[in-house]
N, C-alpha and C positions, 0 to 999 in steps of 0.2 A: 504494500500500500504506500504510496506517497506521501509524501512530508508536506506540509505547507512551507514555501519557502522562507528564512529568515530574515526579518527587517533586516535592513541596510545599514544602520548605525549598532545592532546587535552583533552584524559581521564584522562589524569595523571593529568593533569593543573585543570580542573574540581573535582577532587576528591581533592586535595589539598586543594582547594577555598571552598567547603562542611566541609573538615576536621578544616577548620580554625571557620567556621560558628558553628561545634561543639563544638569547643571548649568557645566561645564567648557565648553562650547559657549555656554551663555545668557551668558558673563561674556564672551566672545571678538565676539560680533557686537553691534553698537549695533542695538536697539528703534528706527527713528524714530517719531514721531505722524505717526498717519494723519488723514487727512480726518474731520470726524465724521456727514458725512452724503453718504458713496463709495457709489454703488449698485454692489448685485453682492453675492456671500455673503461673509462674513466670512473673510480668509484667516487662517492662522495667523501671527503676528505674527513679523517676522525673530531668529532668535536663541533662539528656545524650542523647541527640535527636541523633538519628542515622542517618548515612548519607544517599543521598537519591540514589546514585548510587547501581549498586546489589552489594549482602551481607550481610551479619547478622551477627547478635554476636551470637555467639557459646559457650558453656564450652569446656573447653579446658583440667580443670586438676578439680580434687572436690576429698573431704573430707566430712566426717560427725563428726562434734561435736557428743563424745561420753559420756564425763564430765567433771567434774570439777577437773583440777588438784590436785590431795594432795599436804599439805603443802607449798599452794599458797594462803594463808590469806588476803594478803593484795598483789598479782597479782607481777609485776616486777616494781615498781617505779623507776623513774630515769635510766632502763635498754632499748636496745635496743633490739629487738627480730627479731633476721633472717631464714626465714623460707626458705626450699632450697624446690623446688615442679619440675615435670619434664611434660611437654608439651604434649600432643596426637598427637595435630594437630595444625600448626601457623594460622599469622593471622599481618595485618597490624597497629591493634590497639590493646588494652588491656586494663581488669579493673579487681577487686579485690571482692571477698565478705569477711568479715569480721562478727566475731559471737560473740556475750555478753549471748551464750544460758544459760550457766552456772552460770555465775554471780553473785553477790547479788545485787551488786551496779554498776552505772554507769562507763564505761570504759571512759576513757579522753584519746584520742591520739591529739599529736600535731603534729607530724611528721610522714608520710609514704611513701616511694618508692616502686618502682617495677626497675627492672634491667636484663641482661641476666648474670648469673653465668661465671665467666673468662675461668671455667675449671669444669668437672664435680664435682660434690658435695663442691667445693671450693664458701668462705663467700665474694672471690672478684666479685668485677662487670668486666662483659666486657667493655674494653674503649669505652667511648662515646653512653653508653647503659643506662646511670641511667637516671630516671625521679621520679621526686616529685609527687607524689600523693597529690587528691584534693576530698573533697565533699562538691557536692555543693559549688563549686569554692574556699572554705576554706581547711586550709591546715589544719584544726584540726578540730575533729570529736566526737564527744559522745554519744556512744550507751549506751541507757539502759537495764539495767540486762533484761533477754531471749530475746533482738533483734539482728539481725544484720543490718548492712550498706555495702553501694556498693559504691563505689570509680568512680569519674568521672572516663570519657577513656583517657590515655595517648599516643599518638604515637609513636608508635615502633614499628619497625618488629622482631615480635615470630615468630622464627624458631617451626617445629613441634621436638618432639625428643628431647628438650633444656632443661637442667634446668635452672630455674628462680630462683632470691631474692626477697621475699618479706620481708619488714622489716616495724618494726611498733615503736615507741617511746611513752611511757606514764610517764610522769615526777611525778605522783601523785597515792597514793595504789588505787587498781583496784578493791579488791575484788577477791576471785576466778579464774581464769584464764580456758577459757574455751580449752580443748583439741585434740587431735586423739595420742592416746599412742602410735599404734604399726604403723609409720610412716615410716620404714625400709630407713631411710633416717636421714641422719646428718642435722640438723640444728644448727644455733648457738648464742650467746649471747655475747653483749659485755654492758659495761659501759659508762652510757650519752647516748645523743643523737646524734648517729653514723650512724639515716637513709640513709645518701646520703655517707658513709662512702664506695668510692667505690673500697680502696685498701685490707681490710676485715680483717687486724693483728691485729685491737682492739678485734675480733671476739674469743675471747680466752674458751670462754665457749660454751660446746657442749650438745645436747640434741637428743635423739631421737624419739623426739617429735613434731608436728604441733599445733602451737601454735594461738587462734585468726581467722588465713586462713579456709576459706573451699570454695573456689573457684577462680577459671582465667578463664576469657572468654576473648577471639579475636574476633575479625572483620573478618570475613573467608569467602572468595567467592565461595567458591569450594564446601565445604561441608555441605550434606543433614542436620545435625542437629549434637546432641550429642547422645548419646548410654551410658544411665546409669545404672549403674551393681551394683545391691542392694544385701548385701549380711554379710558374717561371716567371720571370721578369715584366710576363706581357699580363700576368695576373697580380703579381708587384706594384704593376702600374708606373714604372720608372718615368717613361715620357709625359705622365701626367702632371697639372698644373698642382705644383706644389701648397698643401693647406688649403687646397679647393675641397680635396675630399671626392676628386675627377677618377677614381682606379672603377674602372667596370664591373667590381663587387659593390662599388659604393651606389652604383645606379642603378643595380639590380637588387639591392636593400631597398629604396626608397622603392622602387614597383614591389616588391612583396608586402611590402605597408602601405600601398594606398591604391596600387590597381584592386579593384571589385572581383570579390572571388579568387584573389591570390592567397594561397598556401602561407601562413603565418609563418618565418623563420628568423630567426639570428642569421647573421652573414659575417663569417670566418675565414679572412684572408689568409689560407695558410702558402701566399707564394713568393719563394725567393731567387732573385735574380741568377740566371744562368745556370735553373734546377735542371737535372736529366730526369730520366726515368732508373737506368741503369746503372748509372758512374757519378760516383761522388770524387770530392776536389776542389778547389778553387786554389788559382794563387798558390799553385807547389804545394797546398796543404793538404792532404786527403780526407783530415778531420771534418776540415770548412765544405759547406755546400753537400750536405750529404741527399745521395741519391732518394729520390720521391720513395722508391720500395722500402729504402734503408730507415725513412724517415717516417714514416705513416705510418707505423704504431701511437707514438708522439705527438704527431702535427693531424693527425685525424680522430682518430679511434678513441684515445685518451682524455679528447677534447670534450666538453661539458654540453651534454642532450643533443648529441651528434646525429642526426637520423636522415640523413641524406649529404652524397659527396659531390662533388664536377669536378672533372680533371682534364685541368687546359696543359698538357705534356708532351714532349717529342720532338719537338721544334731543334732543342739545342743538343739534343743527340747525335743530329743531322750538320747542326751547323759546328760545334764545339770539337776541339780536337782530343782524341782519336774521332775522325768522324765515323758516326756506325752508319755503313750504307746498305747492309741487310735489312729490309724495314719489316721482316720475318722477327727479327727479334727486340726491334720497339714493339711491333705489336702483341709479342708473349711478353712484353715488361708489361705492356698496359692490361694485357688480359691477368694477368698474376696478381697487380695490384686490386681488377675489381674482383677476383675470385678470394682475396685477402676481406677485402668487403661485405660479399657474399657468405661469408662465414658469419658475422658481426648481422647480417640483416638487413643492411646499407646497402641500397640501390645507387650505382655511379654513373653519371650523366655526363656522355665525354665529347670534348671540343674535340673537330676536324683542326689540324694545323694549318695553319693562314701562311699565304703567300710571303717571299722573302725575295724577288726578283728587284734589282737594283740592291740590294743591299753589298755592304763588303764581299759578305761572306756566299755571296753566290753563286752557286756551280751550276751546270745542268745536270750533272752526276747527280749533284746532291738532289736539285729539283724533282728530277725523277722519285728520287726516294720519297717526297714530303709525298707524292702523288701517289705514291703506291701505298702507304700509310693509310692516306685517306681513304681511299677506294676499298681498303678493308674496315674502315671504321664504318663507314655508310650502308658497306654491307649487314651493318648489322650484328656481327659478331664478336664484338668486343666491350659495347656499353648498355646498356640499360636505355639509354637513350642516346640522340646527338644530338648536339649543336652544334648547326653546322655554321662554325665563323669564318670557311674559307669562303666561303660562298656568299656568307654576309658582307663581308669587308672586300674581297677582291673588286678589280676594275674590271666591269664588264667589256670591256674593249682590250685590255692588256690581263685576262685573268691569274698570269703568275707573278702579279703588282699587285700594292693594296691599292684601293681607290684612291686616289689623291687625297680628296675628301678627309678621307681616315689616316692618312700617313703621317705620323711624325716629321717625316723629314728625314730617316735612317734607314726607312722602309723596309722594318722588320716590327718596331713597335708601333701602336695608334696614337694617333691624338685622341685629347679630350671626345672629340666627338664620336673618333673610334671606337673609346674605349663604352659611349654610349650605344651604340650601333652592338656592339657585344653584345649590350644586358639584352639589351635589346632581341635578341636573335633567341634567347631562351624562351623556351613554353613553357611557360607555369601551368598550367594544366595538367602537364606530363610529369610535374613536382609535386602535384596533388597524388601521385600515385603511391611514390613514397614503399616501393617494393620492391624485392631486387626480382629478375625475370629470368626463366632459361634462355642460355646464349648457347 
């Protein structure tokens, strides 16, 4: 038999009375750091009991640690580090993940907040928006080298579309400082411990860099899960207008919030510049840049209400040296990765690779290869679905060029409007399915 439903301020009085019961608990059990690349789905972290009214914690915003900063020996001691990150989807409550992947030695933080940003890309807090971070009810935390930690939940309302401060304080050398380079966003650095610092003019040093951060998750009633998008440079959004907030996940966040009958999700940049499928490296290091297979336990699976992937891959297999010109075995990396998926329950929704014609790096050799690539992804055999972005973006008149229209200028990555034309090209209908298929 059915219930009458509960006044509306009786649910508010009830979820307050829960939120406080969380809080009471998140102070009583220590957070350890976990592993930062444990396959298996992301548990919820020890000590942040969720409340028991509906809603889940969602990602909200993600990053993938891609290495270790240069020229960060001994990490930021005595500095404070303000990370600017901008929101998918809000949420009533919030928490933080934090990563030592890089490391050598133990990260000591004594101080952390979370805040909503005064103004876009601005190091001020909104009045009456800062909160102190906690793990494991202490206000100071220490991950060691390749872990991370997750931050009690703070209450506050995340707006979707916001950006956020996260700032972090370590008084003593770190070691290495773990990164995401091409972060197309200002963040910033000031002197001492200026956590809770919420007017932002100590913030005198700028980086365009994410520092530490590779996740926010909300409390979000509304929404099916998150939607992580694993992926390269042209999922990075490098050639995008820096602090616009212009990467083709950010425009495909705003259509899954406001197009009519779109699929509720989080949207989870997990893409770093010059990612393969199969070969990890960067920069003579083979640490840095690790391979999408190597990485996706981590940067997907582990990641907070994950229930659906896109994987825009392959591209730099083709162009990056050794080049693999078998595209026999891009396309068993990419079938591996969704049958890694397919285990998990996760349906993966995979980009056709986009033209690369005028670029430096273009061969006909190679050309060939993107094409034969494609021609088996369209077939059908590899994704759950496609989006097909060759097709979106190429010039109809020169179809192994991007459109003008969409070209950067280096005619491998899109412009802003490119990178629109992308979100663009996704069915969300087909993200209402939400099931992986036999391939």
């Amino acid at each position: 038999m059915s219930r009458p439903p509960m006044p509306r301020g009786s649910a508010y009085a009830v979820l307050a009375a829960l939120a406080a019961v969380v809080v009471l608990i998140s102070a009583a059990i220590f957070i350890g750091a976990r592993t930062g690349d444990r396959p298996g789905a992301a548990p919820e972290p020890r000590g942040s009991a969720s409340p028991a009214s509906a809603g889940s914690w969602v990602g909200t915003w993600g990053t993938s640690a891609s290495a270790a900063e240069p020229r960060t020996p001994t990490g930021f001691a005595g500095m404070s580090v303000r990370n600017v990150v901008h929101t998918s989807i809000g949420g009533s409550s919030a928490r933080i993940q934090l990563s030592n992947l890089y490391g050598t030695q133990p990260l000591s933080l004594t101080h952390a907040s979370l805040a909503l940003a005064a103004a876009p890309s601005s190091p001020g807090a909104a009045p009456g928006t800062m909160r102190r971070l906690t793990f494991g009810g202490r206000t100071a935390v220490t991950i060691p080298a390749g872990r991370t930690a997750v931050s009690d939940p703070v209450r506050l309302a995340v707006p979707a579309a916001a950006d956020l401060l996260v700032t972090t304080y370590s008084p003593t050398p770190s070691g290495p400082v773990t990164y995401h380079p091409h972060a197309r966003q200002t963040s910033y650095l000031a002197r001492g411990d200026r956590a809770e610092d919420g007017a932002g003019a100590a913030y005198t040093g700028q980086s365009p860099y994410w520092r530490y951060l590779t996740g926010v998750d909300v409390w979000n009633k509304e929404a099916r899960g998150a939607l992580a998008v694993i992926g390269d440079s042209i999922t990075d959004g490098v050639t995008s207008t820096a602090g616009a907030n212009h990467r083709w996940t950010d425009f495909l966040a705003a259509r899954l919030r406001t197009e009519p009958g779109a699929p509720r999700y989080g949207v989870l940049n997990q893409g770093i510049s010059g990612n393969r499928v199969l070969l990890s490296g960067a920069h003579g290091r083979r640490s840095a840049n690790p391979s999408a297979l190597s990485r996706l336990d981590r940067d997907v699976f582990d990641r907070t209400g994950v229930r659906a992937v896109i994987a825009q891959l392959g591209v730099n297999d083709i162009l990056r040296l050794p080049h693999q010109r078998d595209p026999g075995k891009i396309v068993a990396g990419l079938r591996k990765l969704v049958a890694r998926a397919h285990a998990r329950g996760l349906p993966v929704y995979g980009a056709t690779l986009m033209p690369f014609g005028g670029h430096r790096g273009y061969d006909p050799r190679l050309e060939a290869v993107r094409e034969a690539v494609n021609d088996r992804i369209r077939a059908g055999h590899v994704y759950d679905g496609v989006i097909d972005l060759d097709r979106a973006l190429r010039d109809p008149a020169a179809p192994k060029r991007l459109d003008p229209r969409y070209d950067s200028g280096d005619h491998l990555h899109p412009s802003d409007a490119g990178y629109r034309a992308m979100a663009h090209a996704v069915d969300l209908d087909r993200l209402k399915n939400g099931a992986p298929t036999v391939l």
